[in-house]
C-alpha positions in Angstrom: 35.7 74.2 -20.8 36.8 77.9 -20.7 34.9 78.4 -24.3 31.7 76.8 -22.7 32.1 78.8 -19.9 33.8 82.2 -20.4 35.9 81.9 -18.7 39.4 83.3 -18.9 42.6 80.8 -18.8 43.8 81.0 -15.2 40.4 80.0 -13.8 40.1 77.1 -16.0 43.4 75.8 -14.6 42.1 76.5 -11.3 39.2 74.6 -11.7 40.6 71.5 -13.6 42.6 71.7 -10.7 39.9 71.4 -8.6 38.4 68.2 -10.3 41.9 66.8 -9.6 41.7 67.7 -6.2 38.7 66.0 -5.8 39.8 63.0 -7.1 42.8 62.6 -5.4 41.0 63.7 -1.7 39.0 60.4 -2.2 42.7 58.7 -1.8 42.4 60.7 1.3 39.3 60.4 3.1 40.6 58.3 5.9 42.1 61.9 7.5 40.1 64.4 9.3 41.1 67.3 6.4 38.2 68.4 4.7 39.9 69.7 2.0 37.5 67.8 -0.3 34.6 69.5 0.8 36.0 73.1 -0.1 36.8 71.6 -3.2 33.3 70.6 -3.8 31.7 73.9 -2.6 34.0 75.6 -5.1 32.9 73.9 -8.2 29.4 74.7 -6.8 29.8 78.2 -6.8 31.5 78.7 -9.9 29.8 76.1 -12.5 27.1 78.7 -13.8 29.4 81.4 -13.7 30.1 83.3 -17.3 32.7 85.4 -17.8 30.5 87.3 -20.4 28.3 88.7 -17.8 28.9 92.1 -15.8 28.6 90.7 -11.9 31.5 87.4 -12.9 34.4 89.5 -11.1 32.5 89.6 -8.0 31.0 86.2 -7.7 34.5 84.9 -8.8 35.8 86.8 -6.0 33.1 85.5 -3.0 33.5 81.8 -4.4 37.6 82.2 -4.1 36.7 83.7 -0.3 34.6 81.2 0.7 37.2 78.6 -0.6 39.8 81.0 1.3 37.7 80.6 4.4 37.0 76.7 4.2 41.2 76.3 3.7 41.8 78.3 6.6 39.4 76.4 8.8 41.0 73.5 8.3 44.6 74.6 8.5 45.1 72.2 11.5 43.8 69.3 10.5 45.3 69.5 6.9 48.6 70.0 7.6 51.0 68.3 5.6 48.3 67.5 2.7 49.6 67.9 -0.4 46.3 68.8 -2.2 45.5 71.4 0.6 48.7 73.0 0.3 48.4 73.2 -3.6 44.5 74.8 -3.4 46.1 77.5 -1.3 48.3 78.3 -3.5 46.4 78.6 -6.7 43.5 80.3 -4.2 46.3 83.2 -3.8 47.2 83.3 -7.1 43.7 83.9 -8.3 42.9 86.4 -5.8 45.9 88.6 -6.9 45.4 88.3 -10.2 41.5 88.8 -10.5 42.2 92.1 -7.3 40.0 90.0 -4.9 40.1 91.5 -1.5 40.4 89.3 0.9 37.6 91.1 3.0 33.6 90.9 1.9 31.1 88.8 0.6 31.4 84.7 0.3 29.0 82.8 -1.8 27.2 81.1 1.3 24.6 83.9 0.5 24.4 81.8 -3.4 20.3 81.0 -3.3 21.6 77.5 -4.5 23.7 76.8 -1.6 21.9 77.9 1.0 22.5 75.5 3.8 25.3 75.3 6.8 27.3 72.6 5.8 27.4 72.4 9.9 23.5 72.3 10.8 22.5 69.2 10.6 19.1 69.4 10.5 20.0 71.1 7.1 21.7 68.4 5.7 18.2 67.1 4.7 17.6 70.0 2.0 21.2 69.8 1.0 21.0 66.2 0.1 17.9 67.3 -1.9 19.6 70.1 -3.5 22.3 68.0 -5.0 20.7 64.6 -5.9 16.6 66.2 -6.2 15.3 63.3 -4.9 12.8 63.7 -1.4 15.1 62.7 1.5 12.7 61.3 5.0 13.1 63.8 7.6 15.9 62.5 10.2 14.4 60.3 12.9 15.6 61.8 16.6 16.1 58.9 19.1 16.4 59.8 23.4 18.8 58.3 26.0 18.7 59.1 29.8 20.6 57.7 32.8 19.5 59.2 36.5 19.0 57.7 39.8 20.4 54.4 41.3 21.3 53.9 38.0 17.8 53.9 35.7 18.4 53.7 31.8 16.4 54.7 28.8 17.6 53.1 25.8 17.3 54.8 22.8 14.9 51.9 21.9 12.4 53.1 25.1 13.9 50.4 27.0 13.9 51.7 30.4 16.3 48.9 32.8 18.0 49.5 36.2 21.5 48.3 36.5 24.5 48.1 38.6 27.1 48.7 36.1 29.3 49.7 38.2 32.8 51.4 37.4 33.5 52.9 33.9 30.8 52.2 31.3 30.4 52.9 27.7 26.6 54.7 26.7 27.4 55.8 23.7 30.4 54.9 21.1 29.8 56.1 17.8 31.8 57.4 14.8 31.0 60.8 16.3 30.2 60.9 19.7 31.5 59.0 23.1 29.9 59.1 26.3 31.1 57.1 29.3 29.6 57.3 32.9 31.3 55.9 35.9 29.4 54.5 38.4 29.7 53.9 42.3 28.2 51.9 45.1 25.8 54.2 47.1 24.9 52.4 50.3 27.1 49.3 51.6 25.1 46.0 51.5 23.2 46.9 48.1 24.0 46.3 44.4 22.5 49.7 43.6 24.7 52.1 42.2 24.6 56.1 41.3 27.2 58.0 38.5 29.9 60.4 39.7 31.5 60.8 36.5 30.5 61.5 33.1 32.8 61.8 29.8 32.0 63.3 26.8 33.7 63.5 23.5 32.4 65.4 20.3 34.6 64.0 17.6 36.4 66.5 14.9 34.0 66.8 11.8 35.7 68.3 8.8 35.7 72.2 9.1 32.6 72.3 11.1 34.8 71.5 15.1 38.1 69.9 16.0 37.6 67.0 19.0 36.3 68.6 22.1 35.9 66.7 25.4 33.7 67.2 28.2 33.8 66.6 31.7 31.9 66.0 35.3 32.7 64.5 38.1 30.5 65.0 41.4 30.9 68.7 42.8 32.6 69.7 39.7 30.2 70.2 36.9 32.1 73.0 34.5 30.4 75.2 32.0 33.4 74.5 29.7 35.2 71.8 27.8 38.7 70.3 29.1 40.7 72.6 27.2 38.7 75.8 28.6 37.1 76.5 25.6 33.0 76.6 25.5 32.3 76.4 21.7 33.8 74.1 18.8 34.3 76.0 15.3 35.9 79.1 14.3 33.8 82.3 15.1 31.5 81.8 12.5 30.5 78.4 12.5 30.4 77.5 16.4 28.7 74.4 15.6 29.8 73.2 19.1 28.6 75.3 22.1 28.0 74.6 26.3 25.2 77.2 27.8 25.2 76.8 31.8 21.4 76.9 33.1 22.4 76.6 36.5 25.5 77.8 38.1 27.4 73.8 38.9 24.4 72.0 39.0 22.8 71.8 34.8 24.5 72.7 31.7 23.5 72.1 28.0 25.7 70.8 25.0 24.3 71.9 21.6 26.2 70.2 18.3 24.5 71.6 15.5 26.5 69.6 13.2 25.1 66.3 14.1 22.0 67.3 15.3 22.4 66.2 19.1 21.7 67.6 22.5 23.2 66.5 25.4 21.7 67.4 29.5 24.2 67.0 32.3 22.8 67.5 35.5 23.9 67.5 39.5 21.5 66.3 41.8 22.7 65.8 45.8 26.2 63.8 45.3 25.1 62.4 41.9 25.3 63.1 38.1 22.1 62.5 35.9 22.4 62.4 31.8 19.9 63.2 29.0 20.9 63.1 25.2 18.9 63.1 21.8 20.8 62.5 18.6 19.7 61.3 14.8 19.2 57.1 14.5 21.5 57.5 11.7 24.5 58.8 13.5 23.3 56.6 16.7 23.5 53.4 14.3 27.0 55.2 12.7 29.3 52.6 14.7 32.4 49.5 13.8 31.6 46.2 15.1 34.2 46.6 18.0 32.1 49.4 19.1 28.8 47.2 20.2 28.8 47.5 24.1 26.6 51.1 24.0 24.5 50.9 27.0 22.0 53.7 25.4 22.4 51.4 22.4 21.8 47.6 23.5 21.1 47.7 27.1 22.3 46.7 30.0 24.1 43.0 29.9 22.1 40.5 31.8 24.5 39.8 34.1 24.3 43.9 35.0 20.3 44.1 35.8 18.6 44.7 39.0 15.3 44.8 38.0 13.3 41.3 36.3 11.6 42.6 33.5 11.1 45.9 35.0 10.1 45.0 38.4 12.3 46.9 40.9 13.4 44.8 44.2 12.6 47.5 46.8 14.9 46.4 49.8 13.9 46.6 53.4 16.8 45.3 55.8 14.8 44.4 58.6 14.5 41.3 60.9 11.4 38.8 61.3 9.4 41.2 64.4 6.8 40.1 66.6 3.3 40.6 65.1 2.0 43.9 65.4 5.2 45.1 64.6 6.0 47.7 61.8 8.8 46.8 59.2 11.2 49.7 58.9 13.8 49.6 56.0 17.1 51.1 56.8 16.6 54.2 54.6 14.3 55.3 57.3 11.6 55.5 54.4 8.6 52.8 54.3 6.6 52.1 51.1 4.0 54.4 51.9 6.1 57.2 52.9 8.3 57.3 49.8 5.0 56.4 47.8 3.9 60.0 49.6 7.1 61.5 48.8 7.3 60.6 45.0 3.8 61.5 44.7 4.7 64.9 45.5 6.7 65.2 42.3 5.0 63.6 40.3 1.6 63.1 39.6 1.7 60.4 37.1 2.5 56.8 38.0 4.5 55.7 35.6 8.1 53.7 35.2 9.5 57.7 36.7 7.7 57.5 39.3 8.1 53.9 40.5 12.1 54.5 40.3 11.4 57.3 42.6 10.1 55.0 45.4 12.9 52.3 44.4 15.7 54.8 45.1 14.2 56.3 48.3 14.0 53.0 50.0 17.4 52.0 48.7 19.1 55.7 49.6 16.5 57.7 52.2 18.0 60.1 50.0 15.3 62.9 49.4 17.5 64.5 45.7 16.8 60.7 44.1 13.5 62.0 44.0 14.4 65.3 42.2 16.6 63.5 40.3 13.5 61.3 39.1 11.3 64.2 38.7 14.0 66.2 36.1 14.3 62.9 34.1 11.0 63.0 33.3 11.2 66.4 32.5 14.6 66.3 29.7 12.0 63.3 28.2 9.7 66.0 27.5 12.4 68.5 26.4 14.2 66.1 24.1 12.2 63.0 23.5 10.2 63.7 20.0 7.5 61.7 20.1 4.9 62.9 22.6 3.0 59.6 22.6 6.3 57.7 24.1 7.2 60.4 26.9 5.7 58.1 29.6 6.6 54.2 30.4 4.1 52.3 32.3 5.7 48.9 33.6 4.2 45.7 32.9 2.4 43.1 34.8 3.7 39.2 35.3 0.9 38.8 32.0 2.4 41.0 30.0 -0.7 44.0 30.4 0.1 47.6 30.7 -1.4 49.1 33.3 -2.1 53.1 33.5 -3.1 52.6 37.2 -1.1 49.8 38.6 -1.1 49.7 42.4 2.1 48.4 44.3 1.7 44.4 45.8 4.0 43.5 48.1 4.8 40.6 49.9 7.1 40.8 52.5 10.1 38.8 52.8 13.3 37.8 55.5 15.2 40.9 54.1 13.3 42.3 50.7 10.2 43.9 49.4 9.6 42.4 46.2 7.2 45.1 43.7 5.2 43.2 41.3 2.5 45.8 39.3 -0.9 44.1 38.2 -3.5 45.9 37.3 
């Protein structure tokens, strides 16, 4: 090896040592340490090195700084690893005895490796980089909960539920979300989220765990432990921006390609999230009950197929008389209301009217309004942005019109064309 390469004896050991640290991280890839990939970036750097040319002292030295770098980052994690401890320990050796400083250039700037091991929308190029084969873009898939609860499934189901209490929306091998939900006016199954947990799950060097949360009143610009970023300075792969002082903040994790929108609206909590299929679909079968995943269990649904129950508690009154549902909003006047907001009559806007004559709460239909809006910020496919609901035959219908037939103690919404 050091006759093929050039190079002299202690770097050969160094690097034989490396291929043995590679093989025995794969004993090891049930831990969090990412030892491994350090490894791996090492033997990147230096495999076209040769001693025989003039520039092999300095891009020796930024390969055994980057490795330097990647060991440090994982300190935590990797303590008590036998294979970690050993790499830093021939990593020092090295450095002394080629007069690497420990300051200056890394080989991240090598035209070869040019992507962030934590950006995942580079992992794409990386993948074609090492195997040279065309990778498919990543597909982005969109989940949102809002209102009395209304959920998108990442399949562009859209469902209203009760679910109420603590509920899983997402459970996956790198990110958990659970909403809690609560009753919001006696005598109806409707309920609205107060709560909202979120845990970004340690991935090698690029963040340790972080975990989010909001509760109604109480919607921080910062993760449990104070912090706002995951990552050492560098990476930050992990980062919280507040748009709006306690009411909207913004969760970027560059390292698996997701963003997640937390919102206050009146006494309630509304959530938007976009994240690759293949991390989505990245789950143990133990981990199957993902609302944003499979939906809503039967047992848990309000609406029939998408048509909302819109209640009116109201007695049988003398003819003549006008029906008028204990929210203190009627079907036209929430109709009115929704309208203001939004222009398009779609599954958004027929929620609106749902929660208005559940609630006569007037932020349902802001809530309503910004759901639609973090579909057009994070859903990726234009075409899919708005849901029309279907009639009793199955027909979409762009310009249903509300029928309703009045009952002892209900509205009932059926949409026909």
């Amino acid at each position: 090896l050091g006759v093929e390469w050039g190079i002299p004896t202690q770097e050969v050991c160094l690097i034989s040592l490396c291929r043995l640290f590679l093989c025995l991280g794969d004993c090891q890839l049930h831990t969090s340490c990412g030892i491994q990939k350090c490894t791996t970036d090492f033997v990147s750097f230096t495999s076209h090195l040769n001693a025989a040319l003039e520039d092999f002292d300095l891009e020796f030295c930024k390969a055994l700084r980057a490795y330097s770098a990647c060991t440090y980052r994982n300190s935590k994690v990797c303590r008590g690893n036998l294979v970690y401890h050993s790499a830093v320990l021939g990593i020092s050796d090295l450095m002394a005895q080629r007069n690497c400083t420990k300051d200056g250039p890394t080989s991240s700037t090598n035209p070869g490796m040019t992507h962030d091991p934590c950006n995942y929308s580079g992992h794409t190029e990386a993948r074609e980089h090492q195997g040279g084969e065309k990778t498919p873009a990543p597909t982005y898939l969109f989940c949102g909960l809002f209102g009395d609860p209304h959920l998108r499934t990442f399949k562009d189901h859209f469902q209203t539920c009760k679910v109420e209490g603590a509920w899983p929306l997402i459970d996956n091998n790198y990110l958990s979300v659970q909403v809690t939900n609560v009753p919001v006016v006696p005598g109806s199954s409707a309920t609205a989220t107060n709560k909202i947990t979120i845990i970004f799950k340690s991935y090698q060097d690029c963040t340790e765990q972080k975990v989010y949360q909001a509760v109604t009143d109480d919607l921080p610009a910062a993760f449990v432990d104070g912090t706002t970023s995951g990552g050492d300075g560098n990476t930050r792969s992990l980062n919280i921006v507040e748009k709006v002082s306690g009411k909207y903040i913004e969760m970027h994790a560059r390292h698996i390609g997701t963003t997640v929108y937390v919102r206050q609206l009146g006494h309630y909590l509304t959530l938007a999230i976009q994240m690759p299929r293949e991390l989505v679909m990245a789950y143990e079968e133990g981990q199957d009950l993902q609302l944003c995943v499979n939906g809503c269990p039967s047992s848990e649904r309000i609406d029939d197929s998408g048509h909302l129950p819109l209640p009116v508690m109201s007695k049988l009154l003398p003819q003549g008389s006008a029906a008028h549902p204990r929210s203190g909003y009627t079907l036209e006047t929430a109709t009115t209301k929704c309208h203001e907001k939004m222009l398009v009559k779609d599954i958004y806007f027929y929620s609106c009217v749902f929660d208005l004559l559940t609630t006569g709460d007037a932020n349902f239909t802001a809530a309503a309004h910004s759901a639609l809006q973090d579909v057009e910020a994070l859903h990726p496919r234009k075409e899919h942005w708005h849901i029309f609901p279907r009639s009793r035959a199955g027909v979409v219908g762009r310009d249903s019109k509300f029928f309703v037939h009045l009952g002892l103690v209900s509205f009932i919404l059926v949409v026909f064309l």
